[in-house]
C-alpha positions as CSV (number, residue, x, y, z in Angstrom):
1,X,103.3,115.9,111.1
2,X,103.4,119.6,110.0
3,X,101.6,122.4,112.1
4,X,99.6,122.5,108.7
5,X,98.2,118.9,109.4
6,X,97.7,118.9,112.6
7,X,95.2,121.8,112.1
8,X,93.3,119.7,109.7
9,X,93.7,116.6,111.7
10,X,91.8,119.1,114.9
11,X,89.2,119.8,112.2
12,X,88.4,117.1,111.2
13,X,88.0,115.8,114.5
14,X,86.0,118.7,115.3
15,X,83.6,117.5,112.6
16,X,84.6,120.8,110.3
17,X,85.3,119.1,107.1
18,X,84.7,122.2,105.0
19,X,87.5,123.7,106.4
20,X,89.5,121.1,107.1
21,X,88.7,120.2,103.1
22,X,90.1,123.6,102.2
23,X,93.2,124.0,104.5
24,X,94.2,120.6,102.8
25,X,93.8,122.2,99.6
26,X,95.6,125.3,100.1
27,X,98.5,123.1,102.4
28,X,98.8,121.2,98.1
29,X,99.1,123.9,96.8
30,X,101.5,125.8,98.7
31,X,103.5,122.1,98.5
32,X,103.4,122.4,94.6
33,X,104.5,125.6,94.6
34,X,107.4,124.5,96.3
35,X,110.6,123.1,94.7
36,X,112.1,121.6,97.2
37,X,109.3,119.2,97.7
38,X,109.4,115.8,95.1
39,X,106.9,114.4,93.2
40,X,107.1,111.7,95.3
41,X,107.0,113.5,98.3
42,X,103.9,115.5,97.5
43,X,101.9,112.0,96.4
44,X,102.8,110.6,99.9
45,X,101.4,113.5,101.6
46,X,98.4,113.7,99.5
47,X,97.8,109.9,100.0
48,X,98.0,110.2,104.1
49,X,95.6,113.3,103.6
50,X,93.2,111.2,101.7
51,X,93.0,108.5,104.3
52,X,92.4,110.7,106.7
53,X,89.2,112.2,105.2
54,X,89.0,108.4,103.8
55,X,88.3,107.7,107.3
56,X,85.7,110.0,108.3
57,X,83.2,108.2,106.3
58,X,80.7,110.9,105.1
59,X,80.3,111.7,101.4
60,X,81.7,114.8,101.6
61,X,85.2,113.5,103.0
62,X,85.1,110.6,100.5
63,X,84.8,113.2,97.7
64,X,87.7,115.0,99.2
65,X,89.5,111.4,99.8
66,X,89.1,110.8,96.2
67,X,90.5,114.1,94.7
68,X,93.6,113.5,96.9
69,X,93.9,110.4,96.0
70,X,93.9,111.0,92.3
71,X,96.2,114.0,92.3
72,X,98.9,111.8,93.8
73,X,98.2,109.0,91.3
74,X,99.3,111.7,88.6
75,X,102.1,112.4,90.6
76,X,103.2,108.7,91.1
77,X,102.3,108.1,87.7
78,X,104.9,111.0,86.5
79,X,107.7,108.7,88.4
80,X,106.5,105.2,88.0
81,X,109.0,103.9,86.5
82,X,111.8,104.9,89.4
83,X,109.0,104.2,91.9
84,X,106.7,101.4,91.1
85,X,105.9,99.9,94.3
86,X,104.3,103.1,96.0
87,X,102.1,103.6,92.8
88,X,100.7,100.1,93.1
89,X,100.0,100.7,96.7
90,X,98.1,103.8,95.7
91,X,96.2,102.0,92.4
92,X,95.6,99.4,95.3
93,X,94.2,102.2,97.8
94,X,92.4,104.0,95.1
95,X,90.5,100.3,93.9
96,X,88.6,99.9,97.3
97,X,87.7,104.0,97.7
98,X,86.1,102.9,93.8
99,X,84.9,100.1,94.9
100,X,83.0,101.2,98.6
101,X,81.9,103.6,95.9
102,X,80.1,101.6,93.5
103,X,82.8,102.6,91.0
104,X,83.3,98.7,90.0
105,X,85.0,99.4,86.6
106,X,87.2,101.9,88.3
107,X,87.8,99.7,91.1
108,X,88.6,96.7,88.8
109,X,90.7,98.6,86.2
110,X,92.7,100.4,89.2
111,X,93.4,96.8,91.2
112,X,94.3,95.1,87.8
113,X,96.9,97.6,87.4
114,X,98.4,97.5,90.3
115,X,98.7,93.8,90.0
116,X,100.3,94.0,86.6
117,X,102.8,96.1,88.3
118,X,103.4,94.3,91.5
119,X,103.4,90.8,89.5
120,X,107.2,93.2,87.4
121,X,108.4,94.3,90.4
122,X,108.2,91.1,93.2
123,X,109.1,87.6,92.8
124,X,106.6,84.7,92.0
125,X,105.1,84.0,95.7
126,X,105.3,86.9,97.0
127,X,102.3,88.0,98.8
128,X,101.8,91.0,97.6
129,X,101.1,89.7,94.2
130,X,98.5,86.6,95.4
């Protein structure tokens, strides 16, 4: 865990969402602006920052949740064809933040897509495609 995150893992402990919202937005950006940093490195850290405001519950850190979790679905979009099995985790993730939501078409479109991808990429029986 960066420095970066572990201040917005304090504040949001602290119950400061507003700034732990915007110290995860300028902690993005500054990871964009970076080229060392891939794609799929930037959706994975924008996906474990979403579950963390995921977590808190309110509708303010849902609405955060949600931005960060669509960000990294563009990213893992851009390199879903090296990388299928994190983006259908993510589709998957994304389906029940829709769904707690009341987002149901969202939620169904998003967990039919990451089904569609999981029944390419594993073998019949698996069970991440029952």
């Amino acid at each position: 865990m960066t420095p970066a995150d572990e201040e917005i893992v304090a504040r949001i402990a602290a119950g400061d969402l507003a700034h732990a919202i915007d110290l995860a937005r300028a902690t993005i950006e500054q990871e964009a602006a970076d080229p060392d940093r891939s794609s799929a490195e930037r959706a994975d850290h924008l996906r474990s920052l979403a579950e963390r405001f995921y977590e808190v519950g309110t509708k303010e850190s849902i609405a955060a949740a949600r931005q960060f979790y669509e960000r990294a679905l563009l990213l893992r979009e851009a390199i879903a064809d090296q990388e299928p099995g994190p983006l259908a985790d993510l589709l998957h993730d994304l389906s029940s933040l829709y769904f707690n939501d009341g987002a149901y078409d969202a939620a169904l479109n998003a967990e039919r897509r990451a089904l569609g991808i999981r029944s390419r990429i594993y073998v019949e029986g698996d069970p991440r495609i029952a």
